[in-house]
C-alpha positions in Angstrom: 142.0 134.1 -7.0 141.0 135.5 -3.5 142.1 138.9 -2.8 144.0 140.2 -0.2 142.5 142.5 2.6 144.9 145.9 1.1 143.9 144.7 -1.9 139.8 144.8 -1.5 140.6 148.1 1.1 141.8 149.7 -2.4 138.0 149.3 -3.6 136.2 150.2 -0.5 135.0 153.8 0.0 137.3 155.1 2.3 135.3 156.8 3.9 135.3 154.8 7.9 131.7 155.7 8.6 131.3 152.5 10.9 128.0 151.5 9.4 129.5 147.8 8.4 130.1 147.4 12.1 133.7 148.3 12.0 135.9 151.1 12.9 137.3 151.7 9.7 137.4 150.3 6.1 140.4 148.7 6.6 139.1 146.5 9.6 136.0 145.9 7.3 138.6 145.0 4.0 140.3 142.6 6.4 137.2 140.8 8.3 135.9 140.4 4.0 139.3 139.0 3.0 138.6 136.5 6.0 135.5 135.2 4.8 133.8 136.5 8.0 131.7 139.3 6.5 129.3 140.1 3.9 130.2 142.3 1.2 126.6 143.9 1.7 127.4 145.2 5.3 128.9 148.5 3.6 126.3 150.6 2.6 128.5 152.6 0.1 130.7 150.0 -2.1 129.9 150.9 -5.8 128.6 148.8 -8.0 132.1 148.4 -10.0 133.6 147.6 -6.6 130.8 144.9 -6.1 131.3 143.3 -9.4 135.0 143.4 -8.9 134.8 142.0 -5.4 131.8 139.4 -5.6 134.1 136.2 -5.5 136.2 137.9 -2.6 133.2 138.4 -0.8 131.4 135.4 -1.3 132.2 132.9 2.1 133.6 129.5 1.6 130.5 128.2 2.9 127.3 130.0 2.3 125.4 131.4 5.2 121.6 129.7 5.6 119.0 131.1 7.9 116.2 128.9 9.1 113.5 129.7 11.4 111.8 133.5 12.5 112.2 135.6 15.3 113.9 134.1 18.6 113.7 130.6 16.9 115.9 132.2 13.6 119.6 129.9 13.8 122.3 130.1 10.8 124.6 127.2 9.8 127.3 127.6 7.4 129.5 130.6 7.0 132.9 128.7 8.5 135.8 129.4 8.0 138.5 127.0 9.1 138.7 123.0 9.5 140.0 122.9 13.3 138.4 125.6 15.7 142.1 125.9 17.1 142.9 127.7 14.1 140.6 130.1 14.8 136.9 129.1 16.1 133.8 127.2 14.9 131.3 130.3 14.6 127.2 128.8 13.5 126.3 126.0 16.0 124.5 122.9 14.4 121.0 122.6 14.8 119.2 119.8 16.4 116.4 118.4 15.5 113.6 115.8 16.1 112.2 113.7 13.0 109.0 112.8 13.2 106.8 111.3 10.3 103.2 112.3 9.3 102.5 108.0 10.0 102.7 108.5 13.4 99.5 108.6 15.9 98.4 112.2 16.5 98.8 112.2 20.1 102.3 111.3 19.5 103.0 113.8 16.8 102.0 116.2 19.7 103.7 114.8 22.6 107.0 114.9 20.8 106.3 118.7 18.6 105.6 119.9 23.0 108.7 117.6 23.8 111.1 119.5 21.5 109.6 122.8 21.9 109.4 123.1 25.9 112.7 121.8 26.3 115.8 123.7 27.2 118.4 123.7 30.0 121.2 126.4 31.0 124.7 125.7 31.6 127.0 128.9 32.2 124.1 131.0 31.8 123.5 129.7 28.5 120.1 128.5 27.6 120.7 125.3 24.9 117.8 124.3 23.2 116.6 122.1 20.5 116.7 124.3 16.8 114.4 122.5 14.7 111.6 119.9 14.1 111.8 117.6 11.3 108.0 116.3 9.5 109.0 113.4 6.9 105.7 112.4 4.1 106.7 108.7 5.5 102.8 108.4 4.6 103.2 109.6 0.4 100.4 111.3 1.1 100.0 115.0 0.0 97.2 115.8 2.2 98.4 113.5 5.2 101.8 115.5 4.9 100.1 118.9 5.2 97.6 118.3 8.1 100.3 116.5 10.1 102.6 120.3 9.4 99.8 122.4 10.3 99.3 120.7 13.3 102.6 120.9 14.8 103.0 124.4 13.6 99.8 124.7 16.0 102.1 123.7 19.1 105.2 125.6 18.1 107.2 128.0 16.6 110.1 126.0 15.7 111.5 126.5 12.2 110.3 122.8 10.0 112.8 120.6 8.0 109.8 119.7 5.3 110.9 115.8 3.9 109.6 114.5 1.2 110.2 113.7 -2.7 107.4 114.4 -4.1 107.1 118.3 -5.0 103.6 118.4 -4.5 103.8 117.2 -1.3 106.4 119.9 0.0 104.3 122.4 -1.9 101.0 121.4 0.3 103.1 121.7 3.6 104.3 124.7 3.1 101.1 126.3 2.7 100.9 125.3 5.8 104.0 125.7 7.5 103.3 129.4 8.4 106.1 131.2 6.9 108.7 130.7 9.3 111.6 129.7 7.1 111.5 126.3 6.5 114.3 124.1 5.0 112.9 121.9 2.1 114.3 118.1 2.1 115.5 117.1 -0.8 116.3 117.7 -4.6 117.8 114.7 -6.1 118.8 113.7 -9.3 115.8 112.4 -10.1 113.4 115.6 -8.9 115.7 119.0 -9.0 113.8 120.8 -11.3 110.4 120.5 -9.4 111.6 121.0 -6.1 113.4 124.1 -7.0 110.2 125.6 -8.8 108.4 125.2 -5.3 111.6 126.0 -3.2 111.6 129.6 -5.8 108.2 130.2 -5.5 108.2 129.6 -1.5 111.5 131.4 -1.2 113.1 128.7 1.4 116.0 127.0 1.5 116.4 123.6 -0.3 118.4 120.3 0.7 120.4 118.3 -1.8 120.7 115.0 -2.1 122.9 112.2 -3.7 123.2 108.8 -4.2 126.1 108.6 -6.3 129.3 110.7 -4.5 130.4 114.3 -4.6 130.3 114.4 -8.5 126.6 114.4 -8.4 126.1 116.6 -5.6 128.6 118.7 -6.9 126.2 118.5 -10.3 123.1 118.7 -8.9 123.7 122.5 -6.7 125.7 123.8 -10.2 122.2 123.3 -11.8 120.3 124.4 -8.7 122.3 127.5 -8.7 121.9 128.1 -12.3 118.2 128.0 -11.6 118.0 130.6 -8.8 118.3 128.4 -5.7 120.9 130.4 -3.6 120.3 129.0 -0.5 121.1 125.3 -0.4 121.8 122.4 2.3 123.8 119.3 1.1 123.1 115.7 1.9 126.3 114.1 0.5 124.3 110.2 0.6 126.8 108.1 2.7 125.0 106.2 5.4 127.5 104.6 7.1 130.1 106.1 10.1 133.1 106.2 8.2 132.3 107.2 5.1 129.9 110.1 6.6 133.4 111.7 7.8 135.0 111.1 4.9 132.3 112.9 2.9 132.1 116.1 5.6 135.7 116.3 5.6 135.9 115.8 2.2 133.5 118.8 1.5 134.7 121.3 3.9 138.3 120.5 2.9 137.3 121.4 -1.1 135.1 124.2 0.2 137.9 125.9 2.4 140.9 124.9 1.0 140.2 125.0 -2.9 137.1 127.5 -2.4 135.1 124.7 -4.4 131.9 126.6 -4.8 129.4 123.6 -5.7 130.1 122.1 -2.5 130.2 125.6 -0.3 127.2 124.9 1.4 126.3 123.7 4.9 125.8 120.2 5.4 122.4 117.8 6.8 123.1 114.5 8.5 121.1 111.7 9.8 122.8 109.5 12.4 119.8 107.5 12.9 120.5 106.0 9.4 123.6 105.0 10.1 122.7 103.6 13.4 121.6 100.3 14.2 120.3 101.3 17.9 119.8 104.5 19.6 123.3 104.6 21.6 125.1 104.3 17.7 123.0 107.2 17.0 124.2 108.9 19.9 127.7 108.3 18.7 127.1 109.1 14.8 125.2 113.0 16.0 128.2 113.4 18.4 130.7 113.0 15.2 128.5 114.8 13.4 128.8 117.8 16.2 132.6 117.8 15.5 133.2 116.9 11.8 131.0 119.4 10.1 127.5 118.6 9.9 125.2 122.1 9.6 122.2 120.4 11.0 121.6 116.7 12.5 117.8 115.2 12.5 118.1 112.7 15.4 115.2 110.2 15.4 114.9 109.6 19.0 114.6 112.5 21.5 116.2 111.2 25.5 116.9 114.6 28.1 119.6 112.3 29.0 121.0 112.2 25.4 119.9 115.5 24.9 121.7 117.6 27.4 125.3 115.8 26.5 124.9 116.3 22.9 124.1 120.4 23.4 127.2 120.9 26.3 129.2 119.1 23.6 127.9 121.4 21.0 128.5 124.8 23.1 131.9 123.3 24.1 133.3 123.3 20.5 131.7 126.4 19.2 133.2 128.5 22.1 135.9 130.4 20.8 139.2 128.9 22.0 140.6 132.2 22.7 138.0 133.9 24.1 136.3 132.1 27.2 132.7 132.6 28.2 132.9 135.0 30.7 130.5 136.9 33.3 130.6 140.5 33.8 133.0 141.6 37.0 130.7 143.3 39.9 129.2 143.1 42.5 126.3 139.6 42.9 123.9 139.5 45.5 122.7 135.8 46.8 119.8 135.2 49.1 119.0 138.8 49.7 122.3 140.0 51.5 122.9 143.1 54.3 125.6 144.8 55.7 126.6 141.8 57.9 126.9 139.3 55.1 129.8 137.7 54.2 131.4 139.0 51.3 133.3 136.0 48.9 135.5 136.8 45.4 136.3 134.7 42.5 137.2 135.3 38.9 134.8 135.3 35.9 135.6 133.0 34.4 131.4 131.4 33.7 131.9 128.2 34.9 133.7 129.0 38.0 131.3 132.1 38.1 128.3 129.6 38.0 129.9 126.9 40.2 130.3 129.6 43.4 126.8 131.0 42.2 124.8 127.7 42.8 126.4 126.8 46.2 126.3 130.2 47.2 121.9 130.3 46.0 121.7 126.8 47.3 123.4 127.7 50.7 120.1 129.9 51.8 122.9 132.2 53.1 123.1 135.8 52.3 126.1 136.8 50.7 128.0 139.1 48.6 129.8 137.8 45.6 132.7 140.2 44.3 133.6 138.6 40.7 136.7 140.2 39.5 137.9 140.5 35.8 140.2 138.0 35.2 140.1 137.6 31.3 137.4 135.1 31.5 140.2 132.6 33.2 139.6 130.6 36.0 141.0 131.5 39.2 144.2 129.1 39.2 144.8 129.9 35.8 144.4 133.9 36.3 146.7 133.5 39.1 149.2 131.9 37.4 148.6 134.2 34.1 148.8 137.1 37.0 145.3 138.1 36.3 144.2 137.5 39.6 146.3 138.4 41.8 146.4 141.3 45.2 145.9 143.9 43.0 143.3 143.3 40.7 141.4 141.9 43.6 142.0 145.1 45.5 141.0 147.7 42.5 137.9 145.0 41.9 137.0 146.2 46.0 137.6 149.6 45.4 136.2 150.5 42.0 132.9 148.4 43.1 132.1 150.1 46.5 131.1 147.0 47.7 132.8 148.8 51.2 130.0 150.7 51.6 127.3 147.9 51.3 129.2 146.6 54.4 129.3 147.3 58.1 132.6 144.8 58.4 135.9 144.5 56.4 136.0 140.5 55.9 136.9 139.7 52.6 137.0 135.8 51.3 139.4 134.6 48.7 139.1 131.3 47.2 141.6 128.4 49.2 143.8 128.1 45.9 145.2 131.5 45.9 145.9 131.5 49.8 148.9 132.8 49.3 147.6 136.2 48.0 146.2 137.2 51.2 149.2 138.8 52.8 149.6 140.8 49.9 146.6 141.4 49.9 146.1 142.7 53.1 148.8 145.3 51.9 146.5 146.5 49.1 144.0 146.8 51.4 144.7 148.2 54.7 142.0 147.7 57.4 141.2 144.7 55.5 140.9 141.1 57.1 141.8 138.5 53.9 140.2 134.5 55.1 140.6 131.7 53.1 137.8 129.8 51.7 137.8 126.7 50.4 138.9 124.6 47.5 136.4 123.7 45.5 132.9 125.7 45.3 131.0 122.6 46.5 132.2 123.4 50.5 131.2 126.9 50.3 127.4 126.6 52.0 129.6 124.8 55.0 132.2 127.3 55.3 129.4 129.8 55.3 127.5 128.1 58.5 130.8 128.8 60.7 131.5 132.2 59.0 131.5 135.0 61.5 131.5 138.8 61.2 
């Protein structure tokens, strides 16, 4: 039975030395009771504390790490079915399958494809996690060269794919240590895959053919044999009975802490896609409803970028908004006569005014106040953006003394802040901007000191 944060406290050290990360024990007891910690954060929890608090400190859903250095992602760890109960915390990672069949030149084209590619929205860089080699070819050797070679174009971590243990056991010698995930155990192959997935000390995929009972069968053994770090492939190939499967899971793993299905899950919407806008639809599910990571087998910027900004947009936290940091932005190299423009920072608005205000070739000031990370009709009506936090934003800043005027711009949808404004800031001339960010570079051409 799961333990209560007082409860697991009582076994703690006392002792609110902040190492965990915490301020005190009790924060620490609390974030363990959620399932959002490890219990081997505290660097002074006896050992009868550890054997008494193992299952309390063991997550629903086991952490996985994949990948080294900047390229390192983790799946698993969640806590929750709906992010509006609290938030989706491990992104899914996306990656390419290619298969050691394939032309050379093409195996390289696609490996530079994956790598290179990356585009920012709210001054988040989304990226591609992972590159996927399958032994289509049953050939030991095949399957090694082809790994070697893409490891020779990038540092991506590799989801190895093959049945054969040998196979997996010749790529990894030349995968180059960066914590591959091993693809996949079945009923038919467990034991020899989890010698080489033991020896190599990388992660392991399950798969089944036959339901939940044998998956559910297949990790118990795994996990009996040393293999702590598994990835599930439940088997079902087709739409619907892919989410029933991942809900199924996460539901038994969450709900009844089911620990031979706590583990993060591996999907494949090519495979139960019969053309590449299907498998657009089956990786978008598979965002949502609970996959750990998804091995698309077509790569499309234009499928690409929709898939990540879907992705970031449901593992934001729902109560805390990405947000900029409130100061003072310069755009375009900006004097004392420049206009000087606010807004809240909230990212997206933040990022919306940025790129008309870059784009413009104007030099301006940008004074981004704190607002909670809310936009600025939302902070307005929320009254975190109103007269006087705009004021203390001018004041606390000094963005006075960068200017030889006293012109400040508010956004058009909080015009009616200006008289009040104007109050908080005597010797102060408030204008109106526009609307919307996209009619900022022409309000800025008639702008005058």
């Amino acid at each position: 039975m799961a333990l209560s944060g007082l409860e697991i406290y009582k076994l703690l050290p006392k002792t609110n030395c902040k190492e965990c990360g915490f301020p005190t024990c009790l924060a620490f007891a609390m974030k363990l009771a959620a399932k959002q910690v490890e219990l081997d954060a505290c660097p002074y929890v006896s050992a009868e504390a550890k054997e008494a608090l193992s299952a309390a400190a063991a997550p629903p859903i086991r952490l996985i790490k994949l990948g080294s250095g900047r390229r390192e992602f983790q799946i698993g760890n969640e806590t929750v079915l709906f992010r509006h109960e609290k938030t989706f915390f491990n992104k899914p990672g996306l990656a390419l399958r290619i298969k050691d069949t394939e032309p050379a030149e093409e195996i390289t084209a696609k490996v530079e494809t994956v790598h290179t590619y990356g585009v920012e929205r709210v001054g988040i860089e989304m990226t591609f996690n992972a590159i996927a080699i399958e032994n289509a070819s049953g050939d030991a050797d095949t399957f090694a060269r082809t790994v070697a070679a893409a490891r020779a174009k990038t540092d991506l971590p590799f989801v190895l794919m093959s049945n054969r243990a040998e196979a997996l056991k010749a790529a990894l010698a030349q995968e180059g240590g960066h914590k591959p995930l091993l693809y996949a155990a079945t009923v038919e192959n467990w034991e020899a895959m989890a010698e080489v997935a033991k020896a190599g000390g990388v992660s392991l995929a399950v798969r089944s053919r036959d339901g939940l009972d044998e998956l559910a069968d297949l990790t118990t053994k795994l996990s009996n044999a040393g293999i702590a770090d598994l990835v599930l492939d439940p088997g079902s190939r087709d739409l619907a009975g892919s989410l029933a499967q991942l809900t199924q899971i996460r539901r038994l793993a969450l709900k009844k802490n089911y620990r031979p299905l706590g583990y993060p899950i591996i999907t494949f919407p090519g495979e139960v896609a019969s053309s590449e806008e299907e498998e657009v639809v089956a990786a978008a599910q598979y965002v949502a409803k609970y996959a750990g990571i998804i091995v698309l087998d077509h790569f499309d910027p234009a499928v690409a970028y929709p898939l990540l900004t879907l992705r970031l947009n449901i593992y934001t936290d729902p109560q805390k908004p990405i947000s900029v940091d409130p100061g003072i932005y310069e755009f375009n190299h900006p004097g004392a006569d420049s206009p000087l423009l606010t807004t809240t920072n909230f990212s997206l608005t933040y990022f919306s005014v940025a790129g008309e205000l870059d784009g413009s070739g104007i030099p301006s000031w940008l004074l981004v106040c704190d607002a909670e990370g809310m936009s600025v009709l939302t902070a307005w009506a929320a009254g975190k953006f109103d007269a006087e936090t705009i004021a203390k934003a001018v004041k606390t800043t000094g963005v006075a003394e960068k200017l030889n005027h006293r012109k400040l711009t508010i956004p058009g949808h909080v015009a009616v802040l200006s008289g009040e404004l104007e109050d908080e800031l005597p010797g102060w001339e408030i204008q109106v901007g526009p609307r919307e960010a996209v009619d900022i570079p022409a309000y800025l051409k008639v702008w005058k000191q």
